[in-house]
C-alpha positions in Angstrom: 117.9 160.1 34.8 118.8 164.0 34.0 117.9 163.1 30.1 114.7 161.5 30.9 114.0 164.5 32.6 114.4 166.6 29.9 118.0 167.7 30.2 120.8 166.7 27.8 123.8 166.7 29.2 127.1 166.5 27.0 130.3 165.1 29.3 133.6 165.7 27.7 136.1 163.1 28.7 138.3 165.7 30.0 136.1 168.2 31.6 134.1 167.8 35.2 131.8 170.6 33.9 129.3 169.1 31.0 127.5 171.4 29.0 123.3 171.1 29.1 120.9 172.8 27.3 119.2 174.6 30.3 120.8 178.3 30.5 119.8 178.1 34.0 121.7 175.3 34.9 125.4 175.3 35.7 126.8 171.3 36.2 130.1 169.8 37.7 130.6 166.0 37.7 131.8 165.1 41.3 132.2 162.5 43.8 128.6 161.5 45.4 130.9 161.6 48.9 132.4 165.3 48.4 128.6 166.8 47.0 127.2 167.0 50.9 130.1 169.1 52.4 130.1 171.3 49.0 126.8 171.7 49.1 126.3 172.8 53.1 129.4 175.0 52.3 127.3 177.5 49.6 130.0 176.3 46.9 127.1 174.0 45.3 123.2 175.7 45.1 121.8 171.5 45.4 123.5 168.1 44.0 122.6 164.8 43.9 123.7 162.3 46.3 122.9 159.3 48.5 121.9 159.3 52.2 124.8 158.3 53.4 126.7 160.6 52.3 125.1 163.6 54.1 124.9 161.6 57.0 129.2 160.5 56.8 129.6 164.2 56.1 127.3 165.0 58.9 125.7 167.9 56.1 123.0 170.8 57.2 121.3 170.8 53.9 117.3 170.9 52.9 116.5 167.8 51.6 114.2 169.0 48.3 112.9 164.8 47.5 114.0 161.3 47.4 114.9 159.7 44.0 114.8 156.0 44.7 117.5 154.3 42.0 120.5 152.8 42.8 123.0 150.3 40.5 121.7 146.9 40.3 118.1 147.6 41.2 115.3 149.9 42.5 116.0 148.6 46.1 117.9 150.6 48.8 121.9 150.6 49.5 121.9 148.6 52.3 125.1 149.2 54.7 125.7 146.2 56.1 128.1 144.8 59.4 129.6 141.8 58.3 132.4 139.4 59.2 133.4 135.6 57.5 131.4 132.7 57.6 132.0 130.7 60.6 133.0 133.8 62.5 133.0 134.1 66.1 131.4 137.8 65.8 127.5 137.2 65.9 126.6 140.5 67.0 127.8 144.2 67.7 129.4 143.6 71.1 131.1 140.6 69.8 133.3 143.8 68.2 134.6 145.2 71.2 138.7 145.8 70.5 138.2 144.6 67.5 139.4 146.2 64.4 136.8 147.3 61.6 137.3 148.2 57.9 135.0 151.0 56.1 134.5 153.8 53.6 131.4 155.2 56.0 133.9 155.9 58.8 131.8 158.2 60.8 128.8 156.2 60.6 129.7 153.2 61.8 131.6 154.9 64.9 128.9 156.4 65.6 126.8 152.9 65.0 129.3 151.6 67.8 129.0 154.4 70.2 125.1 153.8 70.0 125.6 150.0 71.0 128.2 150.9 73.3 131.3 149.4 71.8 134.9 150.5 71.7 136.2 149.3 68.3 138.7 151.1 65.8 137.6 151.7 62.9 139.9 152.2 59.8 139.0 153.9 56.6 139.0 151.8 53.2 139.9 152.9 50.1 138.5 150.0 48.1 137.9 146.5 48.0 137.1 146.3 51.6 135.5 142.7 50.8 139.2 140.9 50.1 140.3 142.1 54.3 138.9 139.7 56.6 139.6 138.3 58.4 143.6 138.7 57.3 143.9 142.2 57.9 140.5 143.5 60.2 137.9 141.6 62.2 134.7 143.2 60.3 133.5 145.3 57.8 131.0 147.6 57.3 130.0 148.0 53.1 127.7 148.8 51.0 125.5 146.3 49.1 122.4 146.0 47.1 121.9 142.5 47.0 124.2 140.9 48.9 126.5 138.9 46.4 129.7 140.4 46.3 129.5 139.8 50.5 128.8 136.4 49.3 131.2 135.5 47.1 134.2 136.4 49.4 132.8 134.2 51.8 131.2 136.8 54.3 127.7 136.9 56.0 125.8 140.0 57.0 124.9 140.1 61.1 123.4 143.6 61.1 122.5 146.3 58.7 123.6 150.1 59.9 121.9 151.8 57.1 119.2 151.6 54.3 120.3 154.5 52.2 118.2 155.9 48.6 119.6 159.0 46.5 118.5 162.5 47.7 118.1 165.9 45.7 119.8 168.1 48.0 120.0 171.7 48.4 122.1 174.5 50.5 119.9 176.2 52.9 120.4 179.7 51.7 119.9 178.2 48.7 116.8 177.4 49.1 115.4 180.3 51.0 115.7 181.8 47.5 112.6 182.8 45.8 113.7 182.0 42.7 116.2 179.1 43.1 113.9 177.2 45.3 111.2 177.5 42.0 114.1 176.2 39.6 114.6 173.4 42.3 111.5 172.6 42.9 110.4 172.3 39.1 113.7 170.0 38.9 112.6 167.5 41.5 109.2 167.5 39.7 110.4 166.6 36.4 113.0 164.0 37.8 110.2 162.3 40.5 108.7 162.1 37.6 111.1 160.1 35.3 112.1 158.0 38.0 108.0 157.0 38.3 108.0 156.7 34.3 110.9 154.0 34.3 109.9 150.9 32.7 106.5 152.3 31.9 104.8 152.6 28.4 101.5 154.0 27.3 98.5 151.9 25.6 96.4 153.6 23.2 93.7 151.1 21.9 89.6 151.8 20.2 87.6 149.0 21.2 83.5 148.3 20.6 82.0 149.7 23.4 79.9 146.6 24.0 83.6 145.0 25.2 84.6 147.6 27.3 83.7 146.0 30.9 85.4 142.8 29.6 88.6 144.3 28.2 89.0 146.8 31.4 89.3 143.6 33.2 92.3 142.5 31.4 94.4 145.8 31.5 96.9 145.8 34.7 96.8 149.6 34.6 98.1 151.9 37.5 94.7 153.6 37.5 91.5 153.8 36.4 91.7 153.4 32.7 90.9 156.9 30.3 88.0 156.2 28.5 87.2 158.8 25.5 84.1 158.8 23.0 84.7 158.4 19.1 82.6 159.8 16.3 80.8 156.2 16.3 79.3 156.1 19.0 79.6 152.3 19.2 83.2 152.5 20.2 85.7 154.5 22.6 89.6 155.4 22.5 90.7 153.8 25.7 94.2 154.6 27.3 96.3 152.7 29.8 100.1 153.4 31.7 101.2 150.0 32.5 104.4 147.5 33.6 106.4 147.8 30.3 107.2 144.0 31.4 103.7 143.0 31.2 102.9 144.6 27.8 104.6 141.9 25.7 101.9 139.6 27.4 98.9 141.5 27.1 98.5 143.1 23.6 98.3 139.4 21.8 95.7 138.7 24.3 94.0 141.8 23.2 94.1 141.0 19.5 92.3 137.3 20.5 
């Protein structure tokens, strides 16, 4: 995402602080978990994290924009409640004394407290899937589509949390003349490569007299740019569109 941006970024396979070529910039690799607390601290001017980290960590931080990307696709991490198939936990109060494993501790206690349940609720270092029902009742994890749950056998009864990557800042930070610019200019240019993802440009001339027809064809974003040529019998025409649908469309243009 940073490179698409603009930024090249150079990680060293011993060193947590890459080099970039921005003389502005200064960049440590960390945990997405441990970014929140360093950035509410002052230690970190903004980072990059997901939602539910700053809510785990319970942050005061200015939120600058969203950047919606995650692994597997462009949907939302979903934190999810769930328990084995066949389970005699079908909802939230079915949890009371029961015994919950999680790397979003905080959250989901809080998730209990809110449905008024009295659950413990352990923290997981990993592979939180392979523990039910042997060693806890539930779980709460995070998924993107579902089939990891699935493959261990485990069905989803609630969701706790749809969470999307923030651009986060410190709040002194940001009352900074001049670091809220540099911020601000950096959310722009990565909104902006995030938007561009799996987009390509179309550059075409074709006879004027065709124009209304071919505009029909084009699956563009927005009205198509239309320029005139020195022959006034044709125009440069320019499209953004699904680089999916491209592979489709320009042998249909050629017809």
């Amino acid at each position: 995402m940073m490179r698409r941006a603009g930024w090249n970024i150079s990680v060293s396979e011993r060193s947590y602080f890459p080099a970039v070529n921005d003389d502005e910039l200064e960049i440590v690799l960390l945990r997405a978990q441990e970014i929140p607390r360093y950035v509410m601290d002052g230690v970190l001017d903004a980072g990059i994290t997901g939602h539910d980290n700053v809510l785990e960590n319970d942050a005061k931080i200015y939120e600058i924009c969203e950047l919606i990307y995650s692994k597997a696709t462009s949907r939302p991490y979903r934190w999810v409640l769930a328990v084995p198939k066949g389970s005699e936990i079908k909802s939230p109060q079915d949890l009371e004394g029961k015994r919950i494993a999680t790397e979003l501790v905080n959250v989901t206690r809080r998730y209990l407290e809110k449905h008024g349940v009295n659950a413990e609720v352990e923290f997981s270092w990993g592979a939180t899937e392979v523990k039910v029902p042997s060693l806890v009742d539930a779980i709460v994890e995070g998924t993107e589509t579902g089939a990891t749950l699935r493959a261990h056998g485990l069905e989803i009864i609630d969701e706790l949390l749809a969470s999307t990557t923030r651009f986060i800042a410190n709040n002194h930070s940001w009352d900074d003349a001049w670091k809220r610019e540099k911020l601000t200019n950096m959310a722009t240019l990565l909104k902006g490569a995030m938007q561009a993802e799996g987009k390509v440009g179309l550059k075409m001339n074709v006879p004027r007299k065709a124009l209304e027809q071919i505009s029909r064809m084009l699956p563009a974003m927005q009205t198509p740019t239309i320029s005139p040529l020195s022959d006034e019998s044709w125009v440069a025409l320019e499209i953004i569109a699904d680089e999916s649908k491209v592979r489709d469309l320009i042998p249909l243009l050629l017809r």
